[in-house]
C-alpha positions as a printed Julia matrix, in Angstrom:
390×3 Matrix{Float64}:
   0.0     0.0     0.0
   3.14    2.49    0.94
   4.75    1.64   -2.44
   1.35    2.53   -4.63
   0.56    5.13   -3.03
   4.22    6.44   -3.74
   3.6     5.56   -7.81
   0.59    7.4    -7.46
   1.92   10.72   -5.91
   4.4     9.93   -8.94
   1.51    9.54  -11.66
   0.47   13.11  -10.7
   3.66   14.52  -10.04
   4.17   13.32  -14.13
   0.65   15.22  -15.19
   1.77   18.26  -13.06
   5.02   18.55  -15.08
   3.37   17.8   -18.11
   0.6    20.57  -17.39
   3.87   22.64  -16.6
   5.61   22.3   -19.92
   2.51   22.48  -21.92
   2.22   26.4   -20.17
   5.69   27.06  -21.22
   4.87   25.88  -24.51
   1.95   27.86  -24.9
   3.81   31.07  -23.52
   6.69   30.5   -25.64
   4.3    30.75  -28.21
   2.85   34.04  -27.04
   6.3    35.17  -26.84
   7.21   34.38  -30.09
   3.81   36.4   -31.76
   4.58   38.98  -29.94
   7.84   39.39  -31.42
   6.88   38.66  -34.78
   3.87   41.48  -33.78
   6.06   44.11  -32.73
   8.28   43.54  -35.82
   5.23   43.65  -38.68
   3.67   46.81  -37.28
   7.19   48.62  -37.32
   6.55   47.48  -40.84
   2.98   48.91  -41.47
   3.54   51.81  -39.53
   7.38   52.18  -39.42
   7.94   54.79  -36.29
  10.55   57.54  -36.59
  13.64   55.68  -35.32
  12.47   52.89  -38.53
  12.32   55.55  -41.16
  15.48   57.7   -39.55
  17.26   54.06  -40.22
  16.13   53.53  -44.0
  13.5    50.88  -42.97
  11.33   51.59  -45.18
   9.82   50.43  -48.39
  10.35   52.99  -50.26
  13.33   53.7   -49.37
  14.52   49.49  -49.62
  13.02   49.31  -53.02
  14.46   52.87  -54.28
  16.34   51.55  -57.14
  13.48   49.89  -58.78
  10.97   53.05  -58.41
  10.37   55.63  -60.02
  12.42   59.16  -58.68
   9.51   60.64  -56.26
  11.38   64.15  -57.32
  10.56   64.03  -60.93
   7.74   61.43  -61.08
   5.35   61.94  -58.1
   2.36   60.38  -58.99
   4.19   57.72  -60.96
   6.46   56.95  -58.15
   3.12   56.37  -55.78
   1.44   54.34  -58.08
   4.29   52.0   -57.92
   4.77   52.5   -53.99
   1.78   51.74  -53.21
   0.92   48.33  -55.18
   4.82   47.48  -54.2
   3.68   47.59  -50.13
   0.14   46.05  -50.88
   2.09   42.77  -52.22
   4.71   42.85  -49.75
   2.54   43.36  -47.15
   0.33   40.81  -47.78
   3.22   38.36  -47.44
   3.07   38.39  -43.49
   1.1    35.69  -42.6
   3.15   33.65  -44.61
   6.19   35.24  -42.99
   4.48   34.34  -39.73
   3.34   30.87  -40.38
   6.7    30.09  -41.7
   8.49   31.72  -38.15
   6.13   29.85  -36.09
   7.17   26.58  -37.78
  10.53   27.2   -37.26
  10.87   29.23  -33.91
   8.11   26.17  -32.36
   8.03   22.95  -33.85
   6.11   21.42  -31.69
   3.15   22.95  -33.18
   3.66   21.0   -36.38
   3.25   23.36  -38.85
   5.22   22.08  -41.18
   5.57   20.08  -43.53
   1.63   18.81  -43.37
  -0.59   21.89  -42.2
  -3.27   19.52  -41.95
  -1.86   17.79  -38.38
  -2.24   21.17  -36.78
  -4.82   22.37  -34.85
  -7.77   24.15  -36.29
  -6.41   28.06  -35.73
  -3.46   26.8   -37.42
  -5.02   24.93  -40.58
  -7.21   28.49  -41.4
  -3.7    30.68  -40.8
  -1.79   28.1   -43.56
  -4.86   28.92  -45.94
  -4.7    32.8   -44.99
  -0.67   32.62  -45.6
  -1.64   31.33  -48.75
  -4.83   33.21  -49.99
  -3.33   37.04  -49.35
  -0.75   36.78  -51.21
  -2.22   35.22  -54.4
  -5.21   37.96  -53.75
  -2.53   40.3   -53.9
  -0.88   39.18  -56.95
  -3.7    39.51  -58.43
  -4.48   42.96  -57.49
  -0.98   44.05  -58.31
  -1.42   42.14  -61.82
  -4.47   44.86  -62.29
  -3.18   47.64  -60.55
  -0.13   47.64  -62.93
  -1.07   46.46  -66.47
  -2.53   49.03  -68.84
  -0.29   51.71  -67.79
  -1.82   51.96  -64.22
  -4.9    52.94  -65.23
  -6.83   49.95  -63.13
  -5.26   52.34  -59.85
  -7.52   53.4   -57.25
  -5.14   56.84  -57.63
  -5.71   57.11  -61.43
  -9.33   56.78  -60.03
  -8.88   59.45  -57.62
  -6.88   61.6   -60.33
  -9.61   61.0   -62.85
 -12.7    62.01  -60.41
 -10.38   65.34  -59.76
 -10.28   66.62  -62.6
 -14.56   65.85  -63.96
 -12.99   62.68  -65.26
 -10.84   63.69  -68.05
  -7.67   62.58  -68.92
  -5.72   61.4   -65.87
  -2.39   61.26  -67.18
  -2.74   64.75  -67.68
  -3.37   66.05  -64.32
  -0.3    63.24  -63.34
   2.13   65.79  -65.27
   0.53   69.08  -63.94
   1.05   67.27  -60.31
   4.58   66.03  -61.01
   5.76   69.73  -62.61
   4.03   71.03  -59.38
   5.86   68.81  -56.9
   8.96   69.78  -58.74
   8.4    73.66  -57.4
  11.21   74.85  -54.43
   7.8    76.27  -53.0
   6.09   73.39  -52.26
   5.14   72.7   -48.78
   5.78   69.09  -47.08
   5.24   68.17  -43.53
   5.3    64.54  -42.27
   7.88   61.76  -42.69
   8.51   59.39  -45.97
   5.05   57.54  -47.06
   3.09   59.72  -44.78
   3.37   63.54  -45.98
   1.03   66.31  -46.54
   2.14   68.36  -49.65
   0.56   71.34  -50.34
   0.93   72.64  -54.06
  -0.16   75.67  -55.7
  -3.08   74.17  -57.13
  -3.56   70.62  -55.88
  -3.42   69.26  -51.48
  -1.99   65.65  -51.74
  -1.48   63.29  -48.25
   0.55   60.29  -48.61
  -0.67   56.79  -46.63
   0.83   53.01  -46.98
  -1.37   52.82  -49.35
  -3.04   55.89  -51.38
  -2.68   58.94  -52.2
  -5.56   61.41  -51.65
  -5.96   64.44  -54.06
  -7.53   67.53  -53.33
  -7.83   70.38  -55.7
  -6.99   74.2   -54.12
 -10.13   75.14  -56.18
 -12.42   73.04  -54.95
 -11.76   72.63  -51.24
 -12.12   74.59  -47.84
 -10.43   73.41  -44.4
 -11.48   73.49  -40.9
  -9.61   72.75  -37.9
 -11.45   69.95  -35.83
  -9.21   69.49  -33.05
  -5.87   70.3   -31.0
  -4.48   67.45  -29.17
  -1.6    68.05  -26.78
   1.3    65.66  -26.83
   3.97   66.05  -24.56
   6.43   63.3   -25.83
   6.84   63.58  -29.73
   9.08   63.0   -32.66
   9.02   66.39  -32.89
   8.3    68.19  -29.46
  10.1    70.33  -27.85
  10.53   71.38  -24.21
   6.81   72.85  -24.62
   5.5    69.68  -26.14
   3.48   69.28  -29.56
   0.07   70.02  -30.39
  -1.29   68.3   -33.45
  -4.16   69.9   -35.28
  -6.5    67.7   -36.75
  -8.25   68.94  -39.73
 -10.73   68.22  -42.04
 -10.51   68.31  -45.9
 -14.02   69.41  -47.0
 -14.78   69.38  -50.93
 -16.69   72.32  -52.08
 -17.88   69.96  -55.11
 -18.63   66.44  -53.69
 -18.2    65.21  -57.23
 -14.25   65.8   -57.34
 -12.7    63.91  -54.22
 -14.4    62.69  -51.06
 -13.85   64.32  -47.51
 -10.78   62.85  -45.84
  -8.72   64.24  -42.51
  -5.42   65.46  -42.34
  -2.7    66.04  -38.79
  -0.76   68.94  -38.89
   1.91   70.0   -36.31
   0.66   73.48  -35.08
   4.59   74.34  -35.45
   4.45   74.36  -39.12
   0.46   75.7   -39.57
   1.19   79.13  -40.46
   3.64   77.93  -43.22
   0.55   76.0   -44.26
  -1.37   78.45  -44.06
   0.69   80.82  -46.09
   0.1    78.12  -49.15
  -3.21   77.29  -48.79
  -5.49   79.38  -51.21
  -8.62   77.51  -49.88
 -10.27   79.41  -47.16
  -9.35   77.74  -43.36
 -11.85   77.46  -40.15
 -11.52   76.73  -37.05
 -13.82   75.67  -34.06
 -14.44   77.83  -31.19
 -13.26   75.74  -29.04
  -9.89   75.33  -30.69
  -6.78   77.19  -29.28
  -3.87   76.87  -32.02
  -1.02   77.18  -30.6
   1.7    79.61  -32.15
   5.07   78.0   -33.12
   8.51   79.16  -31.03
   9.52   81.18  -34.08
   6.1    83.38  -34.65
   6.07   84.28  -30.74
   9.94   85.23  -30.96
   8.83   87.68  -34.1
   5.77   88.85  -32.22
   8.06   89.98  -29.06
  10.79   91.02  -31.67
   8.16   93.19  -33.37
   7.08   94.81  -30.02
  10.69   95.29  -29.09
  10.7    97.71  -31.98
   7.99   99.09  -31.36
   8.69  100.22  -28.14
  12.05  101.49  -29.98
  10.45  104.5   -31.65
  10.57  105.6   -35.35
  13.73  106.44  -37.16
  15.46  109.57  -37.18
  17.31  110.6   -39.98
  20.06  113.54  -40.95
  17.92  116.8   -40.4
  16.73  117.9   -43.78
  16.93  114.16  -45.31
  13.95  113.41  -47.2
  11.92  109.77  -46.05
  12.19  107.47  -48.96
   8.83  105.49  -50.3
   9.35  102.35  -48.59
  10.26   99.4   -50.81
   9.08   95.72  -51.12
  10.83   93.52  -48.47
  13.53   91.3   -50.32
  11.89   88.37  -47.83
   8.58   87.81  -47.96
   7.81   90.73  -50.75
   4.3    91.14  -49.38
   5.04   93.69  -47.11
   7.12   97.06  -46.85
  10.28   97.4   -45.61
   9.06   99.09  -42.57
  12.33   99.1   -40.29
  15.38   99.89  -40.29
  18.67   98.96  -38.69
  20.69  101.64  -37.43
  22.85  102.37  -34.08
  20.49  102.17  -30.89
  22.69  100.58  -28.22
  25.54  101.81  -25.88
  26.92   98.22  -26.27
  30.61   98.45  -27.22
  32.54   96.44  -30.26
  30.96   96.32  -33.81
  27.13   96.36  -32.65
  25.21   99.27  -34.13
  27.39   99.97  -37.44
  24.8    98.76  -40.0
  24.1   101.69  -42.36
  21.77   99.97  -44.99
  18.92  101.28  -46.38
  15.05   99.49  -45.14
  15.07   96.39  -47.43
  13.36   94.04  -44.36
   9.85   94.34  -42.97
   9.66   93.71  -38.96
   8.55   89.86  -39.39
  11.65   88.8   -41.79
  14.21   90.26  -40.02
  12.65   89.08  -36.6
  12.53   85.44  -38.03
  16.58   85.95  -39.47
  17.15   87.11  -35.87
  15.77   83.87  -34.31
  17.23   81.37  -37.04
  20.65   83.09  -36.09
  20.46   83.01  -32.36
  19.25   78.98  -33.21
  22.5    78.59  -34.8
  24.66   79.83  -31.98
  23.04   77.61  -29.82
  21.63   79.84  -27.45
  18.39   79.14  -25.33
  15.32   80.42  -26.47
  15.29   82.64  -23.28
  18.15   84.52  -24.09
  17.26   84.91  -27.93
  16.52   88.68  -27.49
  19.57   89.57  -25.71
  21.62   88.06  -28.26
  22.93   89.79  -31.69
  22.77   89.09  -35.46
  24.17   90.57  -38.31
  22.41   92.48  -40.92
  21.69   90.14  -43.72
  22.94   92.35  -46.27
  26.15   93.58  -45.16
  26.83   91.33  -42.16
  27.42   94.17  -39.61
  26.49   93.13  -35.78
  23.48   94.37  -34.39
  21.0    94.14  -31.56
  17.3    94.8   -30.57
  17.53   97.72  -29.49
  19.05   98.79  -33.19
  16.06   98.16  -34.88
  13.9   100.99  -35.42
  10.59  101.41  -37.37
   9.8   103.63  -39.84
């Protein structure tokens, strides 16, 4: 009796370490799709350390499309069908790494021993991809003309010719004036006639003409890619088609750092919720102060008996007058105050070429408007307190 019940306390002792394994097993497992998870969304949605490091696919596959410079629309088209098909290759990536990282699932090489979840992934890992291939097939024969952008291109422009508005796009994109926000495959470009925001997988296309904006939403983020010791806040906004027939509503996220530079190349009219507090970037509060500083300066004095000149265009920005002038102000000693150039800078411009230099010395924003500059004509030293209006 001492003796069986010994092999019995040993019979369960067995199923307890049998139960034991079979957890490790199974959290092996997890392990192992978690992994593989963690490494397929850094594929879908590669984060900023991915793209930084070239990660991407259209940066991998660079030498076989199209130059995004000089062919934008082409260079999509074949972007986009490219990551469809490769993307559509994970669960057979993941099947495959499964097999291989556990075997005793028994993946391979008769699907049919596994267990159920496993038998439908095998026939997922192998209907995506030929789905795929067959998309890609239609996408790209015919000159791309099967392409849900062609579509999109087509429905722009009353569904003429889309080729066409392809080549006004591409000789747009090819402008110095464009504005871009974003990182690779996910960009906003704004054009002078056309609004364009990249994704994995479109392309949607807005015409200027046929659009308004209005700002939905400003969401606070204090760790970003691109925050600073303030934080981000990232405007979403909507894309609302003034002719319904032309492009469908979509949404857009826009770093409130870089909205009055979108602003300045927008020609569609922009709204904004009450409730909506956009934030001014570092560099427009800097030239807001720098433009009070002069104020508070007081109005030039010249030789008695000089005549005032009719202000001229600013060579920045020509929208404006030059409206200031730089001239000594200061009782600083050294070289600070012997600028004699004539106004050729409006108040904003040379408050903006006052922060980008005090940026570039490395100073902290706090001490920006104690620093010095020099003129960006003749490169002679001045200060705030040099800077008077006219």
């Amino acid at each position: 009796e001492e003796l069986e019940g010994v092999f019995d306390w040993s019979d369960a002792a067995d199923d307890q370490i049998e139960a034991a394994a079979a957890a490790a097993w199974q959290t092996g497992d997890a392990i192992h799709s978690l992994i593989f998870a963690a490494l397929a969304l850094c594929l879908v949605a590669p984060p900023t350390e991915v793209v930084s490091a070239g990660l991407t696919v259209q940066n991998l596959f660079r030498r076989w499309l199209p130059s995004e410079q000089l062919q934008f629309v082409r260079h999509h088209l074949h972007r986009t069908a490219l990551t469809v098909l490769l993307h559509s290759l994970l669960p057979t990536v993941y099947y495959v790494y499964m097999a291989v990282a556990c075997p005793h699932l028994q993946l391979l090489p008769n699907p049919l021993k596994a267990a159920a979840v496993w038998r439908c992934l095998a026939i997922v890992a192998i209907a995506a991809p030929a789905a795929a291939a067959c998309l890609y097939w239609r996408w790209t024969r015919a000159g791309f003309r099967h392409h849900p952008i062609a579509a999109k291109l087509a429905r722009a422009a009353r569904n003429s010719n889309w080729a066409e508005v392809a080549s006004a796009i591409d000789v747009e994109f090819r402008r110095y004036d464009k504005f871009v926000t974003g990182q690779m495959g996910r960009q906003l470009i704004v054009t002078d006639g056309w609004l364009l925001q990249t994704s994995a997988y479109t392309v949607q296309v807005a015409p200027q003409a046929s659009l308004m904006l209005r700002v939905l939403s400003a969401d606070e983020h204090r760790i970003s890619p691109d925050s600073g010791p303030l934080g981000a806040q990232i405007l979403r906004i909507a894309v609302i088609p003034l002719d319904s027939d032309r492009f469908q509503q979509f949404e857009v996220r826009v770093n409130s750092a870089v909205y009055s530079d979108l602003r300045e190349k927008l020609t569609a009219p922009v709204t904004a919720a009450q409730s909506v507090m956009i934030r001014q970037s570092l560099s427009d509060q800097f030239v807001e102060a720098f433009a009070e500083c002069v104020a508070e300066n007081g109005r030039f004095r010249g030789a008695p008996g000089q005549q005032p000149q009719q202000p001229q265009q600013c060579l920045g920005c020509l929208n404006q007058p030059a409206d200031c002038r730089i001239a000594p102000g200061c009782d600083s000693a050294g070289n600070c105050g012997g600028c004699r150039c004539q106004p050729m800078w409006c108040r904003g411009c040379l408050g903006r070429w006052f922060a980008s230099r005090q940026a570039q010395a490395g100073r902290e924003t706090e001490a920006w408007m104690s620093g010095k500059a020099p003129c960006p004509t003749c490169r002679a030293e001045f200060c705030v307190l040099d800077v008077f209006q006219l």
